[in-house]
C-alpha positions in Angstrom: 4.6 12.6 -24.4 0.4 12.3 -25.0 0.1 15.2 -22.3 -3.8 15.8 -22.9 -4.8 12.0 -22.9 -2.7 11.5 -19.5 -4.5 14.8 -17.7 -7.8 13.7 -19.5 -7.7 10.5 -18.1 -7.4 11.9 -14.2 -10.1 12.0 -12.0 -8.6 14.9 -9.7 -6.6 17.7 -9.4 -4.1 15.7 -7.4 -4.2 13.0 -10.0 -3.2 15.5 -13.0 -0.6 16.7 -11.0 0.8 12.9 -10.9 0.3 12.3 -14.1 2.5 15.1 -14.9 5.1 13.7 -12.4 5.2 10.5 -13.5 7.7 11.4 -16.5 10.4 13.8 -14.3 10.7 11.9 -11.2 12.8 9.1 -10.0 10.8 6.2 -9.3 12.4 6.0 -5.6 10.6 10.0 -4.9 7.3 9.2 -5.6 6.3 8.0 -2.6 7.1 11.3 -1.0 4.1 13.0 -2.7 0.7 13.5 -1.2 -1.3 10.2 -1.8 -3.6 11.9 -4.8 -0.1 12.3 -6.4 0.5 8.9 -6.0 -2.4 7.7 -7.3 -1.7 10.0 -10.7 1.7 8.4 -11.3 0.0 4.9 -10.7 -2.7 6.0 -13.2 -0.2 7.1 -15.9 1.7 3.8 -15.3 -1.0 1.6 -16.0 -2.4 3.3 -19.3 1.2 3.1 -20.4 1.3 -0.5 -19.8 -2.4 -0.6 -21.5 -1.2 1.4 -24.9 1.9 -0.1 -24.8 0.0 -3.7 -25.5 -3.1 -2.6 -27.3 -2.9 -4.5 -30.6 -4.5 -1.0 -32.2 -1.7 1.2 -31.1 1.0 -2.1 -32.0 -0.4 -2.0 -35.7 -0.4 2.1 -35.5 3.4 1.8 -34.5 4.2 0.2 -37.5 3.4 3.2 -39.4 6.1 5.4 -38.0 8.8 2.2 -37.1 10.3 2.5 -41.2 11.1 5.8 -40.3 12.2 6.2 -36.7 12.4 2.3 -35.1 12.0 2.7 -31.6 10.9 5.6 -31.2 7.8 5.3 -33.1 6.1 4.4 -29.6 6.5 8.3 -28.9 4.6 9.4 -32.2 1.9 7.1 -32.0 1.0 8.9 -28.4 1.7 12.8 -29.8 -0.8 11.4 -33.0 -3.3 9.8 -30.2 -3.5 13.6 -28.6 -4.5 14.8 -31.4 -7.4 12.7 -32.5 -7.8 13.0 -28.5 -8.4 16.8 -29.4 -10.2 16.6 -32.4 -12.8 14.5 -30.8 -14.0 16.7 -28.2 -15.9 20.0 -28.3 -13.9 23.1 -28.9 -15.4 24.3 -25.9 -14.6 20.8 -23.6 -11.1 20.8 -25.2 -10.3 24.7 -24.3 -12.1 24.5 -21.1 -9.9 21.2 -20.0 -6.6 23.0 -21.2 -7.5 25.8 -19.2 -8.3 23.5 -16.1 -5.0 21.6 -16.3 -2.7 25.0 -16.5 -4.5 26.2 -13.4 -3.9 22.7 -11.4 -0.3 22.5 -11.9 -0.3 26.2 -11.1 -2.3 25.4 -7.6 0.6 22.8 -7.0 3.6 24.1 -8.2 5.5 23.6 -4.8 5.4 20.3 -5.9 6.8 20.6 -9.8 10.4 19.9 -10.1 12.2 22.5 -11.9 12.2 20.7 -15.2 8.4 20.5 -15.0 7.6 24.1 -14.3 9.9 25.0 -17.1 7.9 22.9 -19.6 4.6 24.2 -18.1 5.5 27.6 -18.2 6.0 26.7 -22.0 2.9 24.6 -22.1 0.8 27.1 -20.7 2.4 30.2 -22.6 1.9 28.0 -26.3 -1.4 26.6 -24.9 -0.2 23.0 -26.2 -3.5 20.8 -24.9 -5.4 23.2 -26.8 -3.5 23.3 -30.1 -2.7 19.5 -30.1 -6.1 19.6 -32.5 -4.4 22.0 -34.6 -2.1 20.0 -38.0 0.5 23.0 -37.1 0.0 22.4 -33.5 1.1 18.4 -33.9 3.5 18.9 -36.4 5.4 21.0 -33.5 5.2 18.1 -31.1 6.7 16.1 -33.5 9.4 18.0 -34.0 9.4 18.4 -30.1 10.4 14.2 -30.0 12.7 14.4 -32.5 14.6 17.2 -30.8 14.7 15.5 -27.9 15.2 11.8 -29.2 19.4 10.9 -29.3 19.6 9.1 -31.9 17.3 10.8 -34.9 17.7 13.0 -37.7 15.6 16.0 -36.7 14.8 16.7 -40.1 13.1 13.2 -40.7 10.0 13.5 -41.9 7.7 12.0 -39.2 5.0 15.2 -39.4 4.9 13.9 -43.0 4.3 10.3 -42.1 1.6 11.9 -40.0 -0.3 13.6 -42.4 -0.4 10.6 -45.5 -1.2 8.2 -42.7 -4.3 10.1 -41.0 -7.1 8.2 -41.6 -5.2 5.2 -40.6 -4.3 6.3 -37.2 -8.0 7.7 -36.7 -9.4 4.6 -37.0 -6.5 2.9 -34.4 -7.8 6.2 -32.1 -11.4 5.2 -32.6 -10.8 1.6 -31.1 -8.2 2.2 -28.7 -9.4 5.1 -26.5 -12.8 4.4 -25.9 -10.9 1.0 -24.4 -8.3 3.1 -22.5 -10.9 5.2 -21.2 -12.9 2.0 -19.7 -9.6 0.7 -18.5 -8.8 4.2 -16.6 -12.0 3.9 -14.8 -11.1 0.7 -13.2 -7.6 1.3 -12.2 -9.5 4.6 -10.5 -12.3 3.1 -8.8 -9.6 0.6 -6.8 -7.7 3.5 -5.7 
């Protein structure tokens, strides 16, 4: 779901293309991609194990769990893009968007069909650039819930976003300077 801090977070082209992977593949194929690949999906692996026990992103779930239980797991990461986005330089942010369309381009042959479908859509909307954007969020947001089986899709989770902002921020601002440490390790024994 967090697209931009999982292709932020790779230190290759190969890696971004992993990251991307990680969600559409059966766990069983992914030893049949090249070993920069591999080392993507084992990247975005670990920072979901990291996030999903940071104590920061366990009190932000709590803000979305009244409303959608479960699944608030899946906001928390769409809200952590955006402060993601809103953190860097419009310039950084644009320029890394651009980067990440033109990698999974260059590697196509190795995108499932499900994945080049959501790129093409990813690249046409530019979504890693308009994550910073309150209109740009609000549609991923409704992007989860229209994919999520068992929610309303008119709850009002974009809503929870907004009254909750300065809250999440401040989860953000202690979390993903953390993650980003953690993401250098897990590289540097690759």
């Amino acid at each position: 779901m967090n697209y931009l801090a999982h292709s932020f977070l790779a230190f290759s082209e190969e890696q971004i293309v992993g990251q991307f992977l990680e969600d559409v593949i059966p766990n069983r194929d992914r030893f049949s991609y090249p070993e920069g690949m591999q080392q993507g999906i084992t990247l975005h692996r670990e920072i979901d194990t990291f996030t999903d026990a940071h104590p920061e992103l366990r009190e932000a779930k709590k803000i979305f769990s009244p409303l959608v239980r479960l699944y608030s797991g899946a906001f928390v990461d769409v809200s952590m893009d955006y402060f993601l986005a809103n953190s860097l330089s419009d310039e950084v942010l644009k320029d890394h968007a651009e980067n990440v369309y033109q990698v999974l381009r260059k590697y196509e042959d190795f995108l499932p069909e499900r994945l080049l479908r959501m790129v093409n859509g990813m690249e046409k909307d530019n979504w890693l650039y308009n994550y910073k954007e309150d209109w740009g969020i609000q549609y991923s947001i409704q992007n989860v819930l229209n994919k999520a089986k068992y929610l309303d899709k008119d709850l009002p989770v974009f809503e929870v976003f907004m009254n909750n902002k300065p809250q999440l921020q401040k989860h953000f601002d202690v979390f993903f300077p953390e993650l980003l440490e953690y993401s250098k390790i897990i590289n540097s024994r690759f």
